[in-house]
VOGU-3710 file (C-alpha; in Angstrom, 3 decimals, decimal comma):
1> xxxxxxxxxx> 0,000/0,000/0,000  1,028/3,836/-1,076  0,916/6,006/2,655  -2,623/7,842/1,867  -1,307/11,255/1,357  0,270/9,417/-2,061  -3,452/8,875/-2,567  -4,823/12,135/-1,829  -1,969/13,967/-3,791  -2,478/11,782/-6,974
11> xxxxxxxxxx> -5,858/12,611/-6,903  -4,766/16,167/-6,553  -6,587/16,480/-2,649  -4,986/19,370/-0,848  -2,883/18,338/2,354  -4,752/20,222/4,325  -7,690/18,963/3,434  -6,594/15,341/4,389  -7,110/14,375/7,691  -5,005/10,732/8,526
21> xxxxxxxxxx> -6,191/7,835/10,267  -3,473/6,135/10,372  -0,794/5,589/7,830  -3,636/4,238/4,797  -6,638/5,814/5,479  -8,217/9,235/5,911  -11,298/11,450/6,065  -11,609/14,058/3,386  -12,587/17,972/4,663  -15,903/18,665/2,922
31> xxxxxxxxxx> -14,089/21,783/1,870  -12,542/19,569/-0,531  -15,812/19,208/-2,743  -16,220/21,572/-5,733  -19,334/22,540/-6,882  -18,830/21,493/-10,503  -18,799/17,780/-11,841  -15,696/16,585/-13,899  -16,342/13,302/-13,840  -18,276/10,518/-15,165
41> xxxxxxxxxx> -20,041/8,707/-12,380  -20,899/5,190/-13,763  -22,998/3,122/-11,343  -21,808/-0,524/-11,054  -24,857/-3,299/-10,073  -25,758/-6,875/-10,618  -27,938/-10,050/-11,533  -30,127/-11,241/-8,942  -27,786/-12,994/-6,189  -27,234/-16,667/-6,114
51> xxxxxxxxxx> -25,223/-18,961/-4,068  -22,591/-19,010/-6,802  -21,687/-15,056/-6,380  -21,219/-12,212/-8,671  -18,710/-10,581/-7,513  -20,046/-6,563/-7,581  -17,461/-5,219/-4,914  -14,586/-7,216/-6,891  -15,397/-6,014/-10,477  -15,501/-2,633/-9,535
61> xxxxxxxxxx> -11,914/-2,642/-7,477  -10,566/-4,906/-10,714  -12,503/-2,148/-13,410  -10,863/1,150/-11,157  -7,205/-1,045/-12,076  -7,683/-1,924/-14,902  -8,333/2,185/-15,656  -5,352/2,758/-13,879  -3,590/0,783/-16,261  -4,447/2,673/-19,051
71> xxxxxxxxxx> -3,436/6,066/-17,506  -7,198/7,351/-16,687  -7,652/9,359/-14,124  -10,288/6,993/-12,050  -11,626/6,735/-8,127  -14,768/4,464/-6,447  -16,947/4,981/-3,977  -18,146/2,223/-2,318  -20,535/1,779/0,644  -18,308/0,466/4,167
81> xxxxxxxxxx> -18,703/-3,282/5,333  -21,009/-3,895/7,905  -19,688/-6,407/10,761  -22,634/-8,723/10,749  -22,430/-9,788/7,796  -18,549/-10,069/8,133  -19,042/-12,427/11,225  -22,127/-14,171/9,318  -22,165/-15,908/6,161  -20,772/-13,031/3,823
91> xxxxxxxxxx> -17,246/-11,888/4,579  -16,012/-9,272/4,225  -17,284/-6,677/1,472  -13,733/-5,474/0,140  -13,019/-7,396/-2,987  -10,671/-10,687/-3,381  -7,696/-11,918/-5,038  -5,786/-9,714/-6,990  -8,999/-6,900/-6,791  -9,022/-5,818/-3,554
101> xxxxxxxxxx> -9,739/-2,264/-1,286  -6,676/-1,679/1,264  -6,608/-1,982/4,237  -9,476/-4,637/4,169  -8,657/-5,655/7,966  -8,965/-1,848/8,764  -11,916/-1,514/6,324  -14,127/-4,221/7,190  -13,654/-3,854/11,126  -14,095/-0,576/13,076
111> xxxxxxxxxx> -12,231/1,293/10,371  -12,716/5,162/11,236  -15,724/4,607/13,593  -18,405/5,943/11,094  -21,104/2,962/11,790  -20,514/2,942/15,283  -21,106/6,416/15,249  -24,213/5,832/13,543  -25,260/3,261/15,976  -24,726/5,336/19,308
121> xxxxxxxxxx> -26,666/8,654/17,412  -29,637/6,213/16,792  -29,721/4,654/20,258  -28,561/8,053/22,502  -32,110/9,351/20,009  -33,631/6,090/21,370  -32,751/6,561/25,363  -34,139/10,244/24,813  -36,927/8,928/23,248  -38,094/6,849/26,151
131> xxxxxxxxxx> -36,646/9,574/28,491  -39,158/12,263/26,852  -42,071/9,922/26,585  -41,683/8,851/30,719  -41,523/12,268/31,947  -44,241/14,026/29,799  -41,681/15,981/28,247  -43,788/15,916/25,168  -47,353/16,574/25,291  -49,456/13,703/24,195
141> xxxxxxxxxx> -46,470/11,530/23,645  -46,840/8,534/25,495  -44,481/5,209/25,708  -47,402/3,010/24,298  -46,916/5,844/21,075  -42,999/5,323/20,325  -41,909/2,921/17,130  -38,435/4,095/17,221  -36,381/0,474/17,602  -32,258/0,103/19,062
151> xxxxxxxxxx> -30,235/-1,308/16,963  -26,745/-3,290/17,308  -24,001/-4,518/14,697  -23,997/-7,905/14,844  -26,396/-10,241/13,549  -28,283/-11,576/16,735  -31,790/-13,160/16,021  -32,687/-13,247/19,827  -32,893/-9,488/20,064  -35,734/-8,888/17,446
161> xxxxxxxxxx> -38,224/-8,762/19,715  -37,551/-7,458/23,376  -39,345/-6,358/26,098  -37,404/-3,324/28,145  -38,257/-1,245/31,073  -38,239/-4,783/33,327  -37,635/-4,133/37,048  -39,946/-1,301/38,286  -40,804/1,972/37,466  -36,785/3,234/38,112
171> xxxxxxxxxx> -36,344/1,302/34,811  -39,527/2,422/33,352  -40,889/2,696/30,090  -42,108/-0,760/30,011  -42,512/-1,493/26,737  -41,906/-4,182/23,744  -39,499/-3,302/21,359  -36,869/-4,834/19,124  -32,892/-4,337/17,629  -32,384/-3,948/13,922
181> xxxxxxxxxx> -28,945/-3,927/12,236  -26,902/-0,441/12,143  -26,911/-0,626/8,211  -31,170/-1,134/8,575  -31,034/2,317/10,865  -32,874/5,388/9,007  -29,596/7,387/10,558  -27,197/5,386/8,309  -29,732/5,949/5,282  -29,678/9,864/5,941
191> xxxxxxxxxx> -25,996/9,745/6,134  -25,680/8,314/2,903  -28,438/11,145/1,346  -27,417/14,148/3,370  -25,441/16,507/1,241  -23,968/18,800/4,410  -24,340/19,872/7,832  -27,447/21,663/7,693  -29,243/18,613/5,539  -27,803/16,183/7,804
201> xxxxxxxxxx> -29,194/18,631/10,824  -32,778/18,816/8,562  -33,234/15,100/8,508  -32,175/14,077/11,692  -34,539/16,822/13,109  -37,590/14,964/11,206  -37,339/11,387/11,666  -40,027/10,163/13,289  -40,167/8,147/17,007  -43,627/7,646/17,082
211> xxxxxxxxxx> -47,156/9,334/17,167  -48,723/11,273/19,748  -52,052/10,030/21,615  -53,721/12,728/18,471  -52,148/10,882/15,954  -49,628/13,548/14,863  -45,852/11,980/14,895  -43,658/12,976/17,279  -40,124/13,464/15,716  -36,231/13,671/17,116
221> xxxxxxxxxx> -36,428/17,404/17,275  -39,455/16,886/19,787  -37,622/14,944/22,376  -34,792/17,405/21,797  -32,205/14,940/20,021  -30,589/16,220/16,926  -28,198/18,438/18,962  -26,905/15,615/20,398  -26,522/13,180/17,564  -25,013/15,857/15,196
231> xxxxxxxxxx> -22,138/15,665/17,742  -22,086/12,045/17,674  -21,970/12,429/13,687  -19,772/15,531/13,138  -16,909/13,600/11,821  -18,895/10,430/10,439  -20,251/12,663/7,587  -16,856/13,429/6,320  -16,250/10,953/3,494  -12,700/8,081/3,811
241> xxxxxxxxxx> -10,216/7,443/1,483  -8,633/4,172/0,855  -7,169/2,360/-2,202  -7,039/-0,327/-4,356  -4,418/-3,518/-4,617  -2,639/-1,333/-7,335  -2,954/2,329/-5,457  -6,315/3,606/-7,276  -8,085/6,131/-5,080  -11,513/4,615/-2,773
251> xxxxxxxxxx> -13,826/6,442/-0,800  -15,797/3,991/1,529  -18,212/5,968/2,739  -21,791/5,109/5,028  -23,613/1,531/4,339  -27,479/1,533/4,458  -28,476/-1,768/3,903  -30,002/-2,796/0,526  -33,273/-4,529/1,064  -34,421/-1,968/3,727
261> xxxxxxxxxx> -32,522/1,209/2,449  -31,311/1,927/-0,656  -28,153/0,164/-0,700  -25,428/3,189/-2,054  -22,631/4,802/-0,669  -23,306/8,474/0,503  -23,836/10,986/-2,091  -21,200/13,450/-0,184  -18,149/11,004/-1,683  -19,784/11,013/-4,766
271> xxxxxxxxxx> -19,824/14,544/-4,675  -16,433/14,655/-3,986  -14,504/12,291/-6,323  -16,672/13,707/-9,383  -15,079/17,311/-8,748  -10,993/15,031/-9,461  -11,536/12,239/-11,303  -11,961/11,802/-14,910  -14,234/8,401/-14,089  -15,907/7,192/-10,949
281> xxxxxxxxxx> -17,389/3,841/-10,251  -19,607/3,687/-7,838  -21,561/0,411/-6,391  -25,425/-0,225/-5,517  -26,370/-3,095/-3,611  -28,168/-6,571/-4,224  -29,410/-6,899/-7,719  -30,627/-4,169/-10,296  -34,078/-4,308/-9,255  -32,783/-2,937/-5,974
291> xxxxxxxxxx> -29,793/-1,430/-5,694  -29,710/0,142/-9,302  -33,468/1,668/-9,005  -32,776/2,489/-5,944  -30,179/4,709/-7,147  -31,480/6,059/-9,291  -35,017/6,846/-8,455  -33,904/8,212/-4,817  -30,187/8,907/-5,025  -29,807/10,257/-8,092
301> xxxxxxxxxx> -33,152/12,035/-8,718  -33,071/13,158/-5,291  -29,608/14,543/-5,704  -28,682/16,050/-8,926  -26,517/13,543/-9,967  -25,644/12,793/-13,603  -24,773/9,171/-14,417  -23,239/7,986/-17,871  -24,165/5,064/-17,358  -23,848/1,484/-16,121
311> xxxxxxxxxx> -21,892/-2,408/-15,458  -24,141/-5,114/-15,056  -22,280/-7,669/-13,183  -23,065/-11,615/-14,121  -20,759/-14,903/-13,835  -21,441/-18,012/-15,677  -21,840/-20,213/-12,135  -24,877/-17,762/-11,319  -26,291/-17,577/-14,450  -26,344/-21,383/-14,132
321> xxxxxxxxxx> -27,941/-21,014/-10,497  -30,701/-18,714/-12,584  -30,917/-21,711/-15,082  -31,994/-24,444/-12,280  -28,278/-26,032/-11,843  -27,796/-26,965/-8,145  -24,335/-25,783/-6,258  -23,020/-29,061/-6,412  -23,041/-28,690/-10,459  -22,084/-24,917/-10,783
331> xxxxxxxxxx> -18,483/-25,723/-11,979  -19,683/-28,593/-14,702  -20,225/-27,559/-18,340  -23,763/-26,707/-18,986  -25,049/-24,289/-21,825  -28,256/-24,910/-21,479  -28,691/-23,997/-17,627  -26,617/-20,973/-18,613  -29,371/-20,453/-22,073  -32,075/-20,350/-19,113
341> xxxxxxxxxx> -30,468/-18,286/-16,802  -29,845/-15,652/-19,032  -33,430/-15,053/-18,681  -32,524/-13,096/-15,663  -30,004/-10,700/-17,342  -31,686/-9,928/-20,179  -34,624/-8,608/-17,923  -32,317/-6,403/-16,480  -30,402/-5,261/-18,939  -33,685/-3,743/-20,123
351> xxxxxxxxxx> -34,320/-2,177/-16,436  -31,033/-0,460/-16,898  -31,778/0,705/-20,526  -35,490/1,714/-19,199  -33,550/5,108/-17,786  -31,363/5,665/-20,737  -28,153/4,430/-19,881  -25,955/2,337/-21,614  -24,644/-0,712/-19,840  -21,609/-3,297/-20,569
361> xxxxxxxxxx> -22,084/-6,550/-18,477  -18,679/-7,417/-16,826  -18,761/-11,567/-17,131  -16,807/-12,232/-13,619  -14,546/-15,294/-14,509  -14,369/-18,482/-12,974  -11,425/-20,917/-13,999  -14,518/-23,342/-14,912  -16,004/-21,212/-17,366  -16,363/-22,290/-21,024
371> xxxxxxxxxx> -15,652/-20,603/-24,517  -19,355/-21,615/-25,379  -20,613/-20,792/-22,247  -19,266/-17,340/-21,793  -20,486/-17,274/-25,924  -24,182/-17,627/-24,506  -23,277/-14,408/-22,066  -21,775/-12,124/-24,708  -24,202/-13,077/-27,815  -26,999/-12,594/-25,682
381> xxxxxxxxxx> -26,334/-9,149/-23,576  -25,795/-7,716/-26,853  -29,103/-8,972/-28,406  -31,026/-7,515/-25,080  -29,998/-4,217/-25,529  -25,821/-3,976/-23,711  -23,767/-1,878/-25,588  -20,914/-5,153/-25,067  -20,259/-8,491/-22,684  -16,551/-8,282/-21,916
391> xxxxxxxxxx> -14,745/-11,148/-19,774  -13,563/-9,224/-16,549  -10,419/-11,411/-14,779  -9,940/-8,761/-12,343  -9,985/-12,000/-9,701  -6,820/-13,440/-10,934  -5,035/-10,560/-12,696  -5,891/-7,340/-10,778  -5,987/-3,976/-13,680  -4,256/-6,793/-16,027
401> xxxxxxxxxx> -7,055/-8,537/-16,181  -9,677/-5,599/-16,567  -8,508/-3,728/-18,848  -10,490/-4,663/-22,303  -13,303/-4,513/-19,637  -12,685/-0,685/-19,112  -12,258/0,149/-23,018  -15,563/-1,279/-23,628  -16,901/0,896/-20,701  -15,359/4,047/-21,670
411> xxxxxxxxxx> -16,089/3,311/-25,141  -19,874/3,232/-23,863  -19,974/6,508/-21,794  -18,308/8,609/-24,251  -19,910/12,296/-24,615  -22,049/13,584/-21,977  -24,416/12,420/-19,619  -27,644/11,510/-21,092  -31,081/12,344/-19,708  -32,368/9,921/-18,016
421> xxxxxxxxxx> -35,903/8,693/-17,823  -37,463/7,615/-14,557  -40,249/5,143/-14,817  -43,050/6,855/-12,875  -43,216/10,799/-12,112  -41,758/11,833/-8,884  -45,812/13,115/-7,911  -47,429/9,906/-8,193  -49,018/8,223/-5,900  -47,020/5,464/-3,699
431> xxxxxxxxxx> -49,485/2,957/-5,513  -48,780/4,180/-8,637  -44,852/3,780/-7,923  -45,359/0,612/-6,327  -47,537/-0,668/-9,570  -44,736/0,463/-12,107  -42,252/-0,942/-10,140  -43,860/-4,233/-10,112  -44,626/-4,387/-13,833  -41,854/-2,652/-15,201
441> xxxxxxxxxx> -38,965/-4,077/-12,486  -40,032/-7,173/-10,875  -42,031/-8,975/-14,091  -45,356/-8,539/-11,687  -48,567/-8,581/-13,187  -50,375/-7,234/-10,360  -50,433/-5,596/-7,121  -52,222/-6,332/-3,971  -51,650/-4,239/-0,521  -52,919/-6,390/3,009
451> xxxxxxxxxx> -55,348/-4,208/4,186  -53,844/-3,276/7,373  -50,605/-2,372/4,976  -53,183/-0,026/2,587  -54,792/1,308/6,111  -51,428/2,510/7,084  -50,349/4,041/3,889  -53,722/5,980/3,770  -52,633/7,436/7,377  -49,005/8,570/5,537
461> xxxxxxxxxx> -50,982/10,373/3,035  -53,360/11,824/5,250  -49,717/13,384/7,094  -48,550/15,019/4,055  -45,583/11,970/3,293  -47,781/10,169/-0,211  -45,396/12,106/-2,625  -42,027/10,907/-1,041  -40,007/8,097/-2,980  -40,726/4,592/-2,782
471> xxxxxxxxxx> -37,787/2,403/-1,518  -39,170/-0,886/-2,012  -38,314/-3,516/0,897  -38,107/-6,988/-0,291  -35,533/-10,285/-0,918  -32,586/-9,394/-3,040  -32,814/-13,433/-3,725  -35,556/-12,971/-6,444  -37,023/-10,266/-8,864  -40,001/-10,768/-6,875
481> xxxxxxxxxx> -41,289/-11,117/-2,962  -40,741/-14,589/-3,310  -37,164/-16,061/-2,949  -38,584/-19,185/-4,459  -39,164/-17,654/-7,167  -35,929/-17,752/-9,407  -35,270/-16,288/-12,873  -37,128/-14,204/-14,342  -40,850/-14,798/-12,973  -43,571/-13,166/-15,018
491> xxxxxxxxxx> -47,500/-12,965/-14,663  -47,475/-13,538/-10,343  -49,289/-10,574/-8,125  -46,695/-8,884/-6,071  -47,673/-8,757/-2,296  -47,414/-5,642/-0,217  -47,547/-6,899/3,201  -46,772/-3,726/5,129  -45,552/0,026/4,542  -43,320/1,986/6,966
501> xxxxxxxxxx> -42,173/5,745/6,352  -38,739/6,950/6,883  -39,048/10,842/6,791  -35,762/12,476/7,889  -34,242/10,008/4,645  -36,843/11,017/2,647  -38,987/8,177/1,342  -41,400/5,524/1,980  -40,443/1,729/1,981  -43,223/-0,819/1,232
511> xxxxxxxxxx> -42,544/-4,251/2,683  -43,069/-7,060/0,100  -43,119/-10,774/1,600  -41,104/-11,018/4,901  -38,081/-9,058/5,204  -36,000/-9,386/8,538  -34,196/-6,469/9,694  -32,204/-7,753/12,092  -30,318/-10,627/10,669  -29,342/-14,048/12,162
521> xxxxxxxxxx> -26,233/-15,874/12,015  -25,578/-19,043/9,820  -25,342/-22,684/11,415  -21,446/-22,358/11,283  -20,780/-18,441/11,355  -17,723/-17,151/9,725  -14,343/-17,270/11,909  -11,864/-14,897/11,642  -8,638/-14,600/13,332  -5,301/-12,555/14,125
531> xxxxxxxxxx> -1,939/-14,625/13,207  1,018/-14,064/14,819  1,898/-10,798/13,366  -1,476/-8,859/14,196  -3,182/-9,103/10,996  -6,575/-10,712/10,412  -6,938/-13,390/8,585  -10,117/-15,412/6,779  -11,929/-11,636/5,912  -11,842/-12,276/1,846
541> xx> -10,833/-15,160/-1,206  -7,683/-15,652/-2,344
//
């Protein structure tokens, strides 16, 4: 690794806007961030997960090399690891083999303290919560009215539902409760939106605790709060700098998680890298039909952003996995499994082209892979609309190994940004959204909202929060609600079971199926360790 004021100097950062954490890390001054944007941001997603992997976070750290190796000027931002899915079935989120983000020990654990910031901000705004509600503080708040939840970063299944307050009325509220994940926390989702100090301020001020005995929600301003948490997040909003195996320029920056949130790193880094680099790659989370319209239908539109376009990650095992192969099988020759599969990435090579942006699809190799196999991938991306399918061997060969990869993607984003179209107007209804999501994303033929869900949503509208964005909660394991349901389904009614409202980030998230917000861990969860010479060992492939 190059000592991080290399990094910041290559980029052409300012020393003194660097401040160092350490010898390879280090928080950028938001001083740093210039109002106009140089460079192309090009938004890097995927398939629909599978067992077999994809390989987002490792395409994009091998595509940022392989730029390097052509002389381009080039940074990523990428969202930061979260340590229960590190601990749980996962790993780490940095990359693997010769594509990796440095320091991935520092990276993936603690790293500069931004989600544990995030957690103590959400539960200090939970304690003051129940403190305000107890004393009366404010009027026609009552404990029986507060939804606001703790949360903790580690995957623990026995803390979803909890009852506090036990022991008397010295540890009163009484009340039931539960823990979600820190990356599921509506404070790590407004850190990856807020654009400053005085937005961050704005939206911590209006998210929402609960509703008073008149119905009215009681917010974190009310119980006094946002004081408080902005000095618990004063430094977590600044963005981090890190770098690649081969000494490319990385800003990890904020991690809302991608089923519940939207699944992008924070628009602040963004920000920042587009005002020095010539390119920047930046990654959304889960599959297209999350991650991607997330980003663009609530990060983008919601920011100004201009994308040029887009990398549609695929691999032949998981194409396979689409096709009906079992995991036992995923390394066998089979064209036909991959034929069926591709069902999957053609669909979403036409949600990408749906807003007007070009996309290559990055084929993440496997040694196993086939000529005519990877001859399915490539024919077929091109039919369904990619502007190319280009082998990426980032995994094995770093920027070597990338580099016809980022031709074809420069090749693709050449001129300026086009305008994108959104697929529903920003003042439709959230059943309107929801429906043209469900047709137009998902392959749904219908909607259908539980009434207690469509009871709830009419109580948003009634509160003035019907026209925010819809950030659709549901398993990244299918198109649809279903994670049976592999593919590409088609002609199924999508199933709104319930709709929560996250105001301070700015939209409302429908809940399809059964989505858990505070994961569990695996049978046999993932065990790292420190070797004889301090470092960590088991976080990523080799």
């Amino acid at each position: 690794m190059l000592p991080i004021a290399e990094i910041a100097q290559k980029l052409g950062l300012s020393p003194r806007d660097v401040i160092p954490y350490g010898q390879y890390k280090a928080k950028i001054a938001l001083s740093a961030i210039r109002s106009r944007q140089k460079g192309k941001l090009v938004v890097v997603t995927g398939i629909t997960p599978t067992p077999a992997g994809e390989g987002k976070t490792t395409t994009t750290a091998g595509l940022v090399q392989g730029m390097g190796k052509l002389g381009v000027n080039v940074a990523a931002t990428l969202r930061e690891p979260a340590l229960g899915p590190i601990f749980g079935i996962k790993g780490g989120g940095t990359g693997g083999g010769a594509a990796r983000v440095e320091p991935e020990d520092e990276v993936n654990i603690h790293f500069t303290g931004d989600a544990h910031a995030v957690g103590s901000a959400h539960n200090l705004l939970a304690a003051l919560t129940d403190n305000a509600a107890q004393r009366g503080a404010v009027p026609g708040f009552l404990p029986s009215g507060i939804t606001w939840r703790r949360v903790l970063d580690v995957e623990d299944r026995a803390l979803r539902s909890v009852v506090t307050g036990l022991g008397g009325a010295n540890n009163a509220p009484l009340r039931e409760t539960g823990f979600d994940i820190v990356t599921a926390s509506e404070v790590m989702a407004i850190l990856a939106l807020a654009t400053g100090p005085a937005d961050l301020r704005a939206r911590l001020g209006r998210i929402v605790v609960g509703f008073k005995d008149d119905g009215k929600p009681a917010t974190a301003k009310d119980v006094g709060a946002v004081g408080s948490m902005m000095a618990l997040m004063r430094h977590a909003l600044l963005p981090n700098l890190v770098q690649t195996s081969e000494g490319q320029p990385v800003f990890v920056h904020a991690g809302p998680f991608g089923n519940i949130a939207h699944g992008c790193s924070s628009v602040i880094a963004d920000r920042l890298a587009l005002g020095y680099a010539d390119y920047v790659l930046t990654e959304a989370g889960f599959g297209a039909d999350l991650g991607f319209e997330k980003f663009m239908h609530i990060k983008v539109r919601t920011s100004g952003l201009k994308p040029s376009g887009a990398v549609l990650v695929a691999s032949v095992r998981a194409l396979k996995s689409h096709g009906g192969v079992s995991a036992k099988e995923f390394d066998k020759p089979n064209t036909g499994a991959v034929e069926k599969g591709m069902a999957n990435l053609e669909h979403l090579i036409g949600v990408v082209r749906s807003f007007d942006l070009p996309v290559v699809v990055a084929i993440n190799h496997f040694p196993t892979d086939t000529a005519a196999e990877v001859g399915v991938v490539e024919r077929r991306s091109t039919s369904a609309g990619a502007h190319s399918a280009v082998v990426s061997k980032g995994f094995a060969q770093g920027g070597e190994g990338t580099v016809e990869l980022a031709e074809a993607l420069m090749d693709a984003v050449k001129g300026p940004p086009p305008k994108v179209s959104y697929l529903y107007p920003e003042k439709a209804s959230t059943e309107e959204k929801v429906l043209a999501l469900a047709k137009r994303v998902y392959g749904a033929e219908a909607v259908r909202w539980n009434p207690a869900a469509a009871r709830q949503l009419k109580r948003y509208e009634e509160l003035g929060w019907g026209m925010l964005p819809v950030c659709m909660a549901k398993t990244h394991l299918s198109l649809s609600h279903d994670p049976a349901l592999k593919g590409r389904p088609s002609g199924y009614t999508f199933e709104v079971s319930d709709v929560r409202a996250s105001v301070g980030a700015g939209f409302i998230y429908p809940i399809a199926g059964t989505i858990v917000t505070m994961p569990g861990l695996p049978g046999t969860p993932r065990a790292l360790d420190v070797d004889a010479k301090g470092n960590i060992t088991g976080l990523s492939s080799d």
